[in-house]
C-alpha positions in Angstrom: 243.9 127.2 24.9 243.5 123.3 24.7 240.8 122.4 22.6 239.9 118.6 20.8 240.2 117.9 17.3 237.4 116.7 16.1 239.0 114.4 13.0 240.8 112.3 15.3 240.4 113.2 18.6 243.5 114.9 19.9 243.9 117.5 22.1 245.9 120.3 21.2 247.4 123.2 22.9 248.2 126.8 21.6 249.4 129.5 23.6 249.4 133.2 21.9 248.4 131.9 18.9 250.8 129.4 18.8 250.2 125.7 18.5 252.8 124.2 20.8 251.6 120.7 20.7 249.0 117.9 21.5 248.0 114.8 23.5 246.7 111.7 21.7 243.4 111.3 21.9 244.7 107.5 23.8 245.8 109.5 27.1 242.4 110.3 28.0 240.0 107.5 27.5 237.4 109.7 30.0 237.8 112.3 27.5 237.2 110.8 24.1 234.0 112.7 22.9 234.2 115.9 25.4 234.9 117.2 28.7 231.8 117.6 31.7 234.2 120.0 33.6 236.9 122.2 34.0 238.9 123.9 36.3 240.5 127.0 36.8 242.7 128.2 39.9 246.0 127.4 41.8 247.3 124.8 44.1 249.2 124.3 46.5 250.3 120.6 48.3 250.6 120.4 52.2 251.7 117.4 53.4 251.6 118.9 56.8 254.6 116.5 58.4 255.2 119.3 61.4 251.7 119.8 62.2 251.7 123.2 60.6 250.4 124.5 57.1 252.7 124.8 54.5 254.3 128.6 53.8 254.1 127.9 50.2 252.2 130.8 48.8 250.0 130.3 46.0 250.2 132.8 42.8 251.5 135.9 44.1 251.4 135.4 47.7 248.7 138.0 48.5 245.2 137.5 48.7 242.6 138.1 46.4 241.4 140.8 48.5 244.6 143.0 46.8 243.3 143.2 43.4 245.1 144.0 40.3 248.3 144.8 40.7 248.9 142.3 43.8 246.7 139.3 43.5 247.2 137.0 41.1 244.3 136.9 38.3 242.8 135.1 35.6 240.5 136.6 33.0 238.3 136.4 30.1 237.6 133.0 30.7 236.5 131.3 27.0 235.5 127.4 26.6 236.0 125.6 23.4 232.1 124.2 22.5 231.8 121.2 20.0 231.5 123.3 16.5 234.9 124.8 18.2 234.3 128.2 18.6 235.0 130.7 21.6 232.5 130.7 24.4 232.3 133.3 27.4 232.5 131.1 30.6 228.9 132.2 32.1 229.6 131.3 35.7 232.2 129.7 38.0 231.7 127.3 41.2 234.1 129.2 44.0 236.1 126.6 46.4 238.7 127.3 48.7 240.0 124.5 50.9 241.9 126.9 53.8 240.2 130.3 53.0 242.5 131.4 56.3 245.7 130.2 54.0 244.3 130.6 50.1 241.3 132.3 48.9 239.4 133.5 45.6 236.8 136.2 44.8 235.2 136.8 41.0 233.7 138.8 38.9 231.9 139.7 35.6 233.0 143.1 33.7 232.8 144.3 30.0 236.8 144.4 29.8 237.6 141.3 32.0 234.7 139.1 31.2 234.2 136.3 33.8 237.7 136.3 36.2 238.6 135.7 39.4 241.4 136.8 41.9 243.2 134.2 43.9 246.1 133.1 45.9 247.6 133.8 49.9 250.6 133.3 51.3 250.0 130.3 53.2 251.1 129.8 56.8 250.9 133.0 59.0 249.3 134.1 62.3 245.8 133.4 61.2 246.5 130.4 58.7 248.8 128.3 61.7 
């Protein structure tokens, strides 16, 4: 989780309960009071010098399509609000650049919350 201290600005992240650190509040003069976005997912660069898409997969190479067990996943999406409490994310904005190479499917459930499944295995007969 990264969330903003509100005493001095600085963004802290914890992990399992864990603080593991923070950025100064100075890094991110865009994000001084709060954050207008965020953004969940993988990526993937493709410089394409051979004409061809990459075969870098992205998470675990198989499309979301595969579900749990193949696909790579996140759940329970949560946002920090400004008294600093746990929200449910409500609703999620789907883009995938190459759906052919990469793709991503969600989801609302009582034991997953909001989630989505994403990744592909890049280039292959119908991502060239």
């Amino acid at each position: 989780m990264v969330q903003q201290d509100h005493k001095d600005g600085n963004w802290w992240l914890e992990w399992d309960s864990t603080v593991v650190g923070y950025w100064p509040s100075s890094l991110f003069s865009h994000l001084a009071d709060n954050a207008t976005s965020v953004q969940f997912g993988g990526e993937i660069v493709n410089n394409g010098p051979s004409g061809v898409h990459t075969g870098t997969q992205m998470g675990s190479g198989y499309f979301p399509e595969e579900g749990y067990g193949r696909a790579a996943y996140t759940r329970n999406l949560q946002l920090v609000d400004a008294t600093n409490t746990l929200v449910p994310v409500q609703s999620l904005s789907l883009t995938a650049g190459k759906p052919n190479c990469y793709n991503i499917t969600t989801g609302v459930n009582s034991d997953w919350g909001t989630h989505f499944f994403f990744g592909g295995p890049g280039r292959s007969d119908v991502c060239p």
